[in-house]
Backbone and ligand atoms as CSV (ligand in chain L), in Angstrom:
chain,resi,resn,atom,element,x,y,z
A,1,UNK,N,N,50.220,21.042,-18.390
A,1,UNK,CA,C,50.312,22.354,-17.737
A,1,UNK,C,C,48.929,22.978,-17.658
A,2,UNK,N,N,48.383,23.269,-16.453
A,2,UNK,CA,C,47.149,23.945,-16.264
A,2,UNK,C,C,47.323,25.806,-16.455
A,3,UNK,N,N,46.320,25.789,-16.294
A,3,UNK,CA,C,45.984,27.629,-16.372
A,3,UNK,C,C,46.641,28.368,-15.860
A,4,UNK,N,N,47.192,27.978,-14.334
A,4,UNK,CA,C,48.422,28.394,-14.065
A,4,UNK,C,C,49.921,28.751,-14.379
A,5,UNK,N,N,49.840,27.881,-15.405
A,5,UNK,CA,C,51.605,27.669,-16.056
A,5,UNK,C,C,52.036,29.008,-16.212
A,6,UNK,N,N,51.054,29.843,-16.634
A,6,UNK,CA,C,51.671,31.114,-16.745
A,6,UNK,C,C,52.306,32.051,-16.089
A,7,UNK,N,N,51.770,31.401,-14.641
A,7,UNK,CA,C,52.318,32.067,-13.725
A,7,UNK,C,C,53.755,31.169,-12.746
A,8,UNK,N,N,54.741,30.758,-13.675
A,8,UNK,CA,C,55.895,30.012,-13.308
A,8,UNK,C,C,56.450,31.425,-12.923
A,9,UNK,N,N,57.419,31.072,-11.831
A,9,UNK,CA,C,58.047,32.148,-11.617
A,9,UNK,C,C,57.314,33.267,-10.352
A,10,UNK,N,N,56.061,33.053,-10.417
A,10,UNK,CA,C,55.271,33.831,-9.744
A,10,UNK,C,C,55.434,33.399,-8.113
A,11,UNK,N,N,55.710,33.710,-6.884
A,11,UNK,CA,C,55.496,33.449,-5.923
A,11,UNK,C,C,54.092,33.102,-5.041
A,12,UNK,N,N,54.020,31.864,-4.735
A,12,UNK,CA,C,52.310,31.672,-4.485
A,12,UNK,C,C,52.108,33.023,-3.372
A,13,UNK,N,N,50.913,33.725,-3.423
A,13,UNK,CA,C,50.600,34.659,-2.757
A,13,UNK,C,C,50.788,34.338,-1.215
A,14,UNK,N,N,50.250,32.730,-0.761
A,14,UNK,CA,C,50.143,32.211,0.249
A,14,UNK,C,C,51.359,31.582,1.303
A,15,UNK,N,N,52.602,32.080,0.859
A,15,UNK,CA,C,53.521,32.216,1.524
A,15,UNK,C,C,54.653,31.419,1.582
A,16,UNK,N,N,54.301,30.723,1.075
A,16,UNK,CA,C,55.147,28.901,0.943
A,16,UNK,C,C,56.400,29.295,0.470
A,17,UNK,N,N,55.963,30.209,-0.367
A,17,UNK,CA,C,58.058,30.645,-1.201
A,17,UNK,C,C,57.667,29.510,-2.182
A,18,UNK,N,N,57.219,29.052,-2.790
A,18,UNK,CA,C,57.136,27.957,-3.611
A,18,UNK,C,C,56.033,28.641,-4.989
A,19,UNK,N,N,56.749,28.429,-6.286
A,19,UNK,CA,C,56.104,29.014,-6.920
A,19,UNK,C,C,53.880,28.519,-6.801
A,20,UNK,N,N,53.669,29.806,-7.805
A,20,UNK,CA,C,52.044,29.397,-7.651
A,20,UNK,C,C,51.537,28.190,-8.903
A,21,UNK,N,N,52.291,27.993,-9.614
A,21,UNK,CA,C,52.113,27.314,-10.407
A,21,UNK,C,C,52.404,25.673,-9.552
A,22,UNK,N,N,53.079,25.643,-8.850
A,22,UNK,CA,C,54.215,24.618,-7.969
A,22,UNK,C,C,53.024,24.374,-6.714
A,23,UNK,N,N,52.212,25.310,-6.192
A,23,UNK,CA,C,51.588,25.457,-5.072
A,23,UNK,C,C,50.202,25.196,-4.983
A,24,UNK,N,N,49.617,26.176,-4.960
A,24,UNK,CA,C,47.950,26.657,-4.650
A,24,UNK,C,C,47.534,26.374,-6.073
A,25,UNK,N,N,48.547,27.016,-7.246
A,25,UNK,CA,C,48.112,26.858,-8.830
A,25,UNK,C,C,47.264,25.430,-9.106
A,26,UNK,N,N,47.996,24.771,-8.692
A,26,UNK,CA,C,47.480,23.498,-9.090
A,26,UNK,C,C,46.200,22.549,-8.301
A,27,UNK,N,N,45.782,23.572,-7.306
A,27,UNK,CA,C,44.631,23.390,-6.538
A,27,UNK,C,C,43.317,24.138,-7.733
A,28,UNK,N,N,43.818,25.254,-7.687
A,28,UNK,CA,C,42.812,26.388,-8.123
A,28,UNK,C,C,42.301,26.478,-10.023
A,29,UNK,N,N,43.646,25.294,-10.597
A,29,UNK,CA,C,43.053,24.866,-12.062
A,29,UNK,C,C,42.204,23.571,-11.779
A,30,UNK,N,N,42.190,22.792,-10.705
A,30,UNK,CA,C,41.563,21.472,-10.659
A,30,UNK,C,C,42.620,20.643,-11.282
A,31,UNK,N,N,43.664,20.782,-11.228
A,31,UNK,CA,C,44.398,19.665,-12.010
A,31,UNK,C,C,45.221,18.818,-10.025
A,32,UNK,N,N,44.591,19.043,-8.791
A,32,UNK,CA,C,44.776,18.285,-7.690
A,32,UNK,C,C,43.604,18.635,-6.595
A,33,UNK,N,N,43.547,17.504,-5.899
A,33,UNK,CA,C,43.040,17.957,-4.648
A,33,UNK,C,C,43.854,18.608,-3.115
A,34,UNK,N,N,43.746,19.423,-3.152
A,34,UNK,CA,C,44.304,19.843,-1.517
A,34,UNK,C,C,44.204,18.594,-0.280
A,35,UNK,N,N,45.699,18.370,-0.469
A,35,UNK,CA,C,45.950,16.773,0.368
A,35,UNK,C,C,45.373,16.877,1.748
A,36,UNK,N,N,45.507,17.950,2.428
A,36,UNK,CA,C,45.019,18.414,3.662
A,36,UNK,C,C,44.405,19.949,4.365
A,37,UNK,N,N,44.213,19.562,5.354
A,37,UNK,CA,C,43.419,21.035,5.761
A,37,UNK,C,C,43.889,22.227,5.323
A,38,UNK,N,N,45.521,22.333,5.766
A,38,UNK,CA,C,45.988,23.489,5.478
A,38,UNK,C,C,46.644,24.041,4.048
A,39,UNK,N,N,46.467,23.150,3.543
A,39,UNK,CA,C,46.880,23.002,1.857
A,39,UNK,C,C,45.289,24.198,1.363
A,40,UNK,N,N,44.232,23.719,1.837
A,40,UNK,CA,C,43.072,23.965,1.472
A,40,UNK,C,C,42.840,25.153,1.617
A,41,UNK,N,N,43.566,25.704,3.213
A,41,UNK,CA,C,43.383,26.594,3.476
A,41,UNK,C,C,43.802,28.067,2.745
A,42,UNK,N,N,45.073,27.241,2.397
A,42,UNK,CA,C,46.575,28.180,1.562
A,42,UNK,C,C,45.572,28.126,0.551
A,43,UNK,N,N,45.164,27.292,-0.150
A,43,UNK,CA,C,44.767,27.851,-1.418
A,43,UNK,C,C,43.322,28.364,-1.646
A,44,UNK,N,N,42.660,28.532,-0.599
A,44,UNK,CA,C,41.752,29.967,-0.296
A,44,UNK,C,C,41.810,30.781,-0.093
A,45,UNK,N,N,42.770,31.214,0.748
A,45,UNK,CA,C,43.465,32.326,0.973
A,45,UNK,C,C,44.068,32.838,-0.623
A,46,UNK,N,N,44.694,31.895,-1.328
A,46,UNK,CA,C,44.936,32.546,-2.488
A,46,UNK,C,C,44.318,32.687,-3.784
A,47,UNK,N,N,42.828,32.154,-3.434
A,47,UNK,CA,C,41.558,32.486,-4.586
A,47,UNK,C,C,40.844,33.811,-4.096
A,48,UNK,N,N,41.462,33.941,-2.760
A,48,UNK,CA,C,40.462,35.492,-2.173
A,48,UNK,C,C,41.659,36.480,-3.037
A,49,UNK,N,N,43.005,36.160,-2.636
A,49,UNK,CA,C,43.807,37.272,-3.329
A,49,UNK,C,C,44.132,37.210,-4.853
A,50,UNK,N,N,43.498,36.074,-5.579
A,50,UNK,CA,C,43.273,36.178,-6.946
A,50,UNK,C,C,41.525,36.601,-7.346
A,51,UNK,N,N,40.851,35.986,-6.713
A,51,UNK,CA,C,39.628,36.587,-6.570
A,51,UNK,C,C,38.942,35.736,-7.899
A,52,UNK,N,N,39.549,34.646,-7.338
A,52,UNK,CA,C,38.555,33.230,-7.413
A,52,UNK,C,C,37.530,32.733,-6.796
A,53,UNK,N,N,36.314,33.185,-7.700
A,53,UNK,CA,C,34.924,32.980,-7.067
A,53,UNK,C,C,34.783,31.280,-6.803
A,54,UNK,N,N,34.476,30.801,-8.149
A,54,UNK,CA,C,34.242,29.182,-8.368
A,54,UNK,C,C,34.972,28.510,-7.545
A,55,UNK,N,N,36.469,28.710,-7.012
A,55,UNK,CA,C,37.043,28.010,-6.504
A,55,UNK,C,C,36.526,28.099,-4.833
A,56,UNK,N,N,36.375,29.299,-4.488
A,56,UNK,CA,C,36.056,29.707,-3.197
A,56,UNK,C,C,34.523,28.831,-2.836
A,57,UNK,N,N,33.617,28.756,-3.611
A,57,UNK,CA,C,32.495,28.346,-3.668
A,57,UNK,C,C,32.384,26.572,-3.576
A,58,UNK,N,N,33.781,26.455,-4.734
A,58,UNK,CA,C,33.322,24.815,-4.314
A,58,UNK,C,C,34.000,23.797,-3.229
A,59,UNK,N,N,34.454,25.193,-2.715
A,59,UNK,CA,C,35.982,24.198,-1.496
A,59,UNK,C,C,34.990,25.065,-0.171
A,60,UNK,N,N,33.748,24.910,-0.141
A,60,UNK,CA,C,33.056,25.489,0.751
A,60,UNK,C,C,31.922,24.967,0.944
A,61,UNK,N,N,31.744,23.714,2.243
A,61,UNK,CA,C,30.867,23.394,2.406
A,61,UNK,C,C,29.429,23.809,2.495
A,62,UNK,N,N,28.443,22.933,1.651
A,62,UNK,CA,C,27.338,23.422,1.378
A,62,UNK,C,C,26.763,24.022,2.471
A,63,UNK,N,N,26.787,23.651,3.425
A,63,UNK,CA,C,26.022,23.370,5.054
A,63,UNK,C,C,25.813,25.178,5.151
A,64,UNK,N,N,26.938,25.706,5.200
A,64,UNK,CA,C,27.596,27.254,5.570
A,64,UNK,C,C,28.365,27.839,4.309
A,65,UNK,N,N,27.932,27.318,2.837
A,65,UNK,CA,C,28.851,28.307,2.111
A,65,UNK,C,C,27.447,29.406,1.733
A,66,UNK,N,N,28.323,30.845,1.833
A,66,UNK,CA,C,26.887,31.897,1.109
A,66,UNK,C,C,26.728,31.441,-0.379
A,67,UNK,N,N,25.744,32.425,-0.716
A,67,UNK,CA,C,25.196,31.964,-1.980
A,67,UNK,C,C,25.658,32.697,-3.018
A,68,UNK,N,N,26.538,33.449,-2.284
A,68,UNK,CA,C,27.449,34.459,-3.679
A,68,UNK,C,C,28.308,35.022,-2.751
A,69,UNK,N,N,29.712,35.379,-3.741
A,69,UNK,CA,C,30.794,35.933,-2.776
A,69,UNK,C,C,30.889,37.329,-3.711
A,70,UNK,N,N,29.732,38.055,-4.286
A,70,UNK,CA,C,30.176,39.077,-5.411
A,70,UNK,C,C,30.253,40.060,-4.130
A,71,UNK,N,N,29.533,40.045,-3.365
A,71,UNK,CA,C,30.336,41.137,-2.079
A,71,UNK,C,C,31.691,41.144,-1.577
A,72,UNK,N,N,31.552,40.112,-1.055
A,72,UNK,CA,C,32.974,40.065,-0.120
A,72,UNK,C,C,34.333,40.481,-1.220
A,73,UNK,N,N,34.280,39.908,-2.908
A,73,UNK,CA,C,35.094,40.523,-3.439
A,73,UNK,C,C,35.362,41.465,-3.806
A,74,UNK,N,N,33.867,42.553,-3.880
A,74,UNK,CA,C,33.920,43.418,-4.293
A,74,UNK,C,C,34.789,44.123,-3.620
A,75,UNK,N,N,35.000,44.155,-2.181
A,75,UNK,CA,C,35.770,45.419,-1.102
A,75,UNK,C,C,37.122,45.186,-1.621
A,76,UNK,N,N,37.620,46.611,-1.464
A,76,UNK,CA,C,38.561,46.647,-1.895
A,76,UNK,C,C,39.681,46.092,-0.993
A,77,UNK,N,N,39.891,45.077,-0.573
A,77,UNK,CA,C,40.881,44.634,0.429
A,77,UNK,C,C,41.755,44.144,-0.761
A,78,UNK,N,N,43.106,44.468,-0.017
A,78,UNK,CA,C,44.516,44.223,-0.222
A,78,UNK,C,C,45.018,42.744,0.430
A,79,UNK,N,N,44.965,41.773,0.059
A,79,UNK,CA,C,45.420,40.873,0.886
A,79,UNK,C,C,47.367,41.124,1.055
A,80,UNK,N,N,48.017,41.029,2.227
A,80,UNK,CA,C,49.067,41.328,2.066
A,80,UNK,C,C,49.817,39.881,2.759
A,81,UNK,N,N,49.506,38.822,3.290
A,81,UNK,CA,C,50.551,37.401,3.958
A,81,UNK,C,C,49.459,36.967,4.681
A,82,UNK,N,N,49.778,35.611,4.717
A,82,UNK,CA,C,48.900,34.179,5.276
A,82,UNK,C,C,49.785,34.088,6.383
A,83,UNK,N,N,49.513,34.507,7.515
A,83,UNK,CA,C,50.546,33.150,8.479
A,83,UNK,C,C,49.453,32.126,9.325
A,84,UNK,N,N,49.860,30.611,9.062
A,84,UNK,CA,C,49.435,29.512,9.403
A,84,UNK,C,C,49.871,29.225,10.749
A,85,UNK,N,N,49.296,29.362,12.008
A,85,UNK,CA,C,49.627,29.106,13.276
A,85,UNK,C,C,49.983,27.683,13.635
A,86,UNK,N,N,48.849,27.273,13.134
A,86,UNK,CA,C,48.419,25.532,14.072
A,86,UNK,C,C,47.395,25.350,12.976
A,87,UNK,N,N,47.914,23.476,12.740
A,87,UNK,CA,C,46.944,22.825,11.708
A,87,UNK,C,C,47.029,21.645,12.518
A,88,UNK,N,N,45.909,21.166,13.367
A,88,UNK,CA,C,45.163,20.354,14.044
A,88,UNK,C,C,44.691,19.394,13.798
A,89,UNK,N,N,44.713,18.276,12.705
A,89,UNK,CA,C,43.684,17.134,12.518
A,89,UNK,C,C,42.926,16.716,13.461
A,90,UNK,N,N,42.018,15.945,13.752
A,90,UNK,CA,C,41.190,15.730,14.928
A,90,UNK,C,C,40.861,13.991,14.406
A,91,UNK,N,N,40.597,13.899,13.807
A,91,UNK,CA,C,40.526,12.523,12.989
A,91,UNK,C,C,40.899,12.155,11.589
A,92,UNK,N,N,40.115,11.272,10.539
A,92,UNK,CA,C,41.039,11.135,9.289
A,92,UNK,C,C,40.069,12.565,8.493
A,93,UNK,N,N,39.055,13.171,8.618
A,93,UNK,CA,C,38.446,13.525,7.964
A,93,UNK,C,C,37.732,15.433,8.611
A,94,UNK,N,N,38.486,15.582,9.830
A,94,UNK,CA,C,38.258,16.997,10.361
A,94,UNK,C,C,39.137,17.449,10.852
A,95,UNK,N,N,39.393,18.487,10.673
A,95,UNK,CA,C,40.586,19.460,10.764
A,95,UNK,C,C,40.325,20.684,11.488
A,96,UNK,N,N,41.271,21.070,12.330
A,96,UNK,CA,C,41.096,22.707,12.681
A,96,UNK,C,C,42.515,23.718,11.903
A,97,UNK,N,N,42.477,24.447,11.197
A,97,UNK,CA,C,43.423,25.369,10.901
A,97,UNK,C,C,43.343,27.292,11.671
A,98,UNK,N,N,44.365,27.111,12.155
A,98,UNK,CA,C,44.324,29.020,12.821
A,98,UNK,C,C,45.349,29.148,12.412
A,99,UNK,N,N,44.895,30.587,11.772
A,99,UNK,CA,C,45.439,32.067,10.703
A,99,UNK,C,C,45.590,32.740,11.474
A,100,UNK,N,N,46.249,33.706,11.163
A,100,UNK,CA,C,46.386,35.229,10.761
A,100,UNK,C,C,46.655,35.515,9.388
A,101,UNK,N,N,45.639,36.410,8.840
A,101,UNK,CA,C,45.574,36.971,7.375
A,101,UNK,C,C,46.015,38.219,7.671
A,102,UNK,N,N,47.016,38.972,6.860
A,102,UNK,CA,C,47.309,39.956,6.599
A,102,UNK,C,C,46.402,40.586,6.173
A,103,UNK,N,N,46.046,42.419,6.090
A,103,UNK,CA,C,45.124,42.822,5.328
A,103,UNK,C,C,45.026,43.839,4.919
A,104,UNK,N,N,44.941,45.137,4.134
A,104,UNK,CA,C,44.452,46.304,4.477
A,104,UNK,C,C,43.084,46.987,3.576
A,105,UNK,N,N,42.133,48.048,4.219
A,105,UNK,CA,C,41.115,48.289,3.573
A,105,UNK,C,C,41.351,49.863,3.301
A,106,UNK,N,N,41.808,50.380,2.187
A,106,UNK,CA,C,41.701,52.214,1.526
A,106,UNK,C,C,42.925,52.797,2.567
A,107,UNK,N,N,44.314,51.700,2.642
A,107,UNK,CA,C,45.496,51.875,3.583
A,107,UNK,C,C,45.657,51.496,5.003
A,108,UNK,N,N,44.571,50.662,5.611
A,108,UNK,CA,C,44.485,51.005,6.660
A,108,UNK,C,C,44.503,49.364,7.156
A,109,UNK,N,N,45.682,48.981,7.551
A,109,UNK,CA,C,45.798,47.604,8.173
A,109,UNK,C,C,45.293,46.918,9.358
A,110,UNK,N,N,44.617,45.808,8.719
A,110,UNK,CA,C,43.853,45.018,9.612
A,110,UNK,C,C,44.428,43.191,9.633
A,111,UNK,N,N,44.194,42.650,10.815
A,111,UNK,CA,C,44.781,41.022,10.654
A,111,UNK,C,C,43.391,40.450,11.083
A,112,UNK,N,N,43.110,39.079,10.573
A,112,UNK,CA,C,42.149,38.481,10.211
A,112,UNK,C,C,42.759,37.031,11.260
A,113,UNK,N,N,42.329,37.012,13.007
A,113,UNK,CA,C,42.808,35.774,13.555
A,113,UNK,C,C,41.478,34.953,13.395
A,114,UNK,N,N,41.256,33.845,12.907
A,114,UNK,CA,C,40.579,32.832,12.650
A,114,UNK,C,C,40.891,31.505,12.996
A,115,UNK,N,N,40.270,31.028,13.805
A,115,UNK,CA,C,40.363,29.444,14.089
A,115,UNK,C,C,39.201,28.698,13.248
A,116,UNK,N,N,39.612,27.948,11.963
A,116,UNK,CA,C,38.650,27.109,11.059
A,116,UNK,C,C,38.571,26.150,11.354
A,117,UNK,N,N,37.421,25.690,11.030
A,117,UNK,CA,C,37.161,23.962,10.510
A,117,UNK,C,C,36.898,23.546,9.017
A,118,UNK,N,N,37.423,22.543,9.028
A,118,UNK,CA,C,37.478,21.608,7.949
A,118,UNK,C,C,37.219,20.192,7.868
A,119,UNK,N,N,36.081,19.847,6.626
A,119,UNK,CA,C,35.994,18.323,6.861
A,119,UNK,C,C,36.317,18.188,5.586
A,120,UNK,N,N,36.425,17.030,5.539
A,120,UNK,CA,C,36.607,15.789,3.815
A,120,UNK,C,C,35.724,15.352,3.347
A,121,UNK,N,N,34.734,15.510,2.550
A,121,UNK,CA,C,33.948,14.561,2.072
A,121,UNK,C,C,34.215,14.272,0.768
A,122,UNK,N,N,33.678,13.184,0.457
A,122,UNK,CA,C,34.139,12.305,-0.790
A,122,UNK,C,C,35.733,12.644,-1.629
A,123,UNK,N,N,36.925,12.588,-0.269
A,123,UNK,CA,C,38.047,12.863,-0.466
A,123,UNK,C,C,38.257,14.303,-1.166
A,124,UNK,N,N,37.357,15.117,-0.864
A,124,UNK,CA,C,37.592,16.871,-1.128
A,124,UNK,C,C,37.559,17.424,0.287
A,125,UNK,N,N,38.519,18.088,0.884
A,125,UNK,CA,C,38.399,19.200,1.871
A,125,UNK,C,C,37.788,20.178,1.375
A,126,UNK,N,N,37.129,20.265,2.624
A,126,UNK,CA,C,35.878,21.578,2.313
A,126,UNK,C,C,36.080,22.743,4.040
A,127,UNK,N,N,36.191,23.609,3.503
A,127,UNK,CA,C,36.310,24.909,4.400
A,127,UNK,C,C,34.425,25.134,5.184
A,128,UNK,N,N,34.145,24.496,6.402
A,128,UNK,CA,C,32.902,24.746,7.003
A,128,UNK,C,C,32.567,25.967,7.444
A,129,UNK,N,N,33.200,26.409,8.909
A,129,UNK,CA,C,33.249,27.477,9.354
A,129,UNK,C,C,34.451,27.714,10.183
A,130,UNK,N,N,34.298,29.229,11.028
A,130,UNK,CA,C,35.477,29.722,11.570
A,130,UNK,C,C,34.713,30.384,13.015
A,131,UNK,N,N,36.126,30.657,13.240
A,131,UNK,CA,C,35.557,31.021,14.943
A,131,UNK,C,C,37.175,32.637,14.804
A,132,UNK,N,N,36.666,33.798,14.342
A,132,UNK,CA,C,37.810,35.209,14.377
A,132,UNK,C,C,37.154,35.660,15.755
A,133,UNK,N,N,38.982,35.562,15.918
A,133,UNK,CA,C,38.844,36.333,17.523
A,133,UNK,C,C,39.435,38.362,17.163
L,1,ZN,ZN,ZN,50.309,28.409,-2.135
């Protein structure tokens, strides 16, 4: 049982209906790899709403990851639902995933549409960049 266990019972933030321990949990202790793009995706989405730095950092290709996320966590955003549109493979090793993130900032609701990319290297999906319309 990883770091998660504690949270049996807990609903993964990321929408699945499947507990977080059952889900993203087991991405975000390192006890699996995120089998595919959108696995990867779900469980970024649910290190932003746990406000998992390390995890965010290492499922983020070097090429385009910043060099600190102590901003982006700092804001006070509310993450409120993930919905997963379209998860795209393109070959064995690149992926496109498009979101809508739920959101709000001091009450005031905002949605987050993003079309990502994703590649694999050395059998880790890694989050490159995005294209928010
Ligand atoms: Zn999940």
């Amino acid at each position: 049982m990883g770091l998660f266990g504690k949270f049996v019972g807990n609903q993964c933030p990321c929408g699945s209906k499947r507990d977080l321990a059952d889900c993203c949990g087991r991405y975000l202790d390192g006890g699996a790899s995120a089998p595919d793009a959108e696995a990867l995706m779900r469980s970024r989405y649910t290190a932003y709403v746990l406000k998992r730095k390390s995890y965010l950092l290492a499922t983020w290709h070097p090429s385009t990851c910043l060099a600190t996320l102590d901003h982006e966590l700092e804001q006070p955003v509310k993450w409120l639902e993930l919905t997963i549109k379209r998860h795209t493979p393109q070959d064995a090793d690149h992926a496109e995933v498009e979101f809508v993130a739920h959101f709000k900032v001091n009450g005031q609701s905002y949605n987050l549409h993003e079309i990502s990319r994703f590649v694999r290297e050395g059998g880790q999906w890694l989050y490159v960049d995005g294209d928010a319309s």
